[in-house]
N, C-alpha and C positions, 0 to 999 in steps of 0.2 A: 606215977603219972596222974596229978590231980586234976591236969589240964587239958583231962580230954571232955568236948564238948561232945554230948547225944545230940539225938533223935527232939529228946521230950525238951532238954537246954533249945532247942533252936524254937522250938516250936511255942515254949512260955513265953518268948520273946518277941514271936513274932505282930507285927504290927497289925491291926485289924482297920479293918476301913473304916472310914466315917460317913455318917449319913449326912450326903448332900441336901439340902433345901429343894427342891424342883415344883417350882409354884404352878397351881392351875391355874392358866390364863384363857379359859373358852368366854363366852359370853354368856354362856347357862351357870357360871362357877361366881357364887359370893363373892366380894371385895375383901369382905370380913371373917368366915370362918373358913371359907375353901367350899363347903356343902356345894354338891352339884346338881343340875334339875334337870329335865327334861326339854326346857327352853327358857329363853332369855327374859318371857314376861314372868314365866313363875318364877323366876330369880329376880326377877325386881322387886315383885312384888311380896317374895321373904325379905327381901334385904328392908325394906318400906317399913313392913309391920313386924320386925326385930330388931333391926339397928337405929330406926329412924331417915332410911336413906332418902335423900329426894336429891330430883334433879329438874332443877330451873327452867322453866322455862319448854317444860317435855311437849309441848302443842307446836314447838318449830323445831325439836327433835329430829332429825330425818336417818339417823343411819344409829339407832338405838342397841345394836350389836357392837359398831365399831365404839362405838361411845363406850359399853360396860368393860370390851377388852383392853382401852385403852386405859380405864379405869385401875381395871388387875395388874397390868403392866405397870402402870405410876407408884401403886402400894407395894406391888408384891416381884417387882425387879428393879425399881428405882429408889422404893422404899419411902415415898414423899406419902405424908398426911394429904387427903385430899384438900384439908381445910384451913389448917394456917401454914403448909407449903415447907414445916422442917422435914430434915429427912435425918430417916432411923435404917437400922440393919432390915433388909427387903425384908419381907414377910412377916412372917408373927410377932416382933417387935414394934414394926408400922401398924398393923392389926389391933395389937395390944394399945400403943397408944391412942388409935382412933378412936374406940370402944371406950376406953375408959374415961375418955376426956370428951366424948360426946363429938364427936368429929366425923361421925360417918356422914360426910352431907360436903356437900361438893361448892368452897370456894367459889363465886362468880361474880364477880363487878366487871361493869365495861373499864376498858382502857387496863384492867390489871391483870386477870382470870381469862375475861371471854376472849381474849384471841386465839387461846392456847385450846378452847374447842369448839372454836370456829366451823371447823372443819366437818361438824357433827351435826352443825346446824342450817337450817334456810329460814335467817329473818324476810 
């Protein structure tokens, strides 16, 4: 009877799970490494003096939470570069590209970029 399967046969075999991605998206939470703070302005202002982050126009800024969440969402569930607009596998591959190609800085021309964060702002 060479064909009997064990205990220990089922269990070499058995599949183990894989680790899902589950991106932080608060508005205290980096674009770029994940790092989380305390509030929104000290995470701007790491992202500013690490990454180089800026955002256009921040004096008619009006809803600067919904603007960084929406932010996470675009890199890190849609996976889009904020800056020349390709898109990568969500999360640390968009990350990876951003950083390395100096991209942490946020697209914005009228008529191309600004409509899409409109919504963030009061000209």
């Amino acid at each position: 009877c060479d064909d009997v399967t064990t205990a220990n046969d089922v269990y070499k075999n058995e599949i183990k799970p894989v680790k899902v991605y589950e991106p932080k998206l608060g508005a205290n939470v980096s674009i770029f490494d994940d790092k989380e703070f305390e509030n929104v302005d000290d995470c701007v202002q790491y992202m500013a003096l690490n990454f180089g982050f800026f955002i256009p126009d921040i004096e008619y800024l009006c809803d600067l939470e919904g603007f960084i969440k929406y932010m996470n969402e675009k890199v890190k569930v849609g996976g889009y570069c904020l800056y020349c607009q390709r898109q990568f596998q969500a999360g640390h591959p968009t990350q990876h590209h951003m950083i390395s190609k100096s991209h942490c800085k946020v697209a914005y021309e009228n008529g191309v970029d600004g409509e899409e964060y409109e919504d963030f702002y009061d000209f």
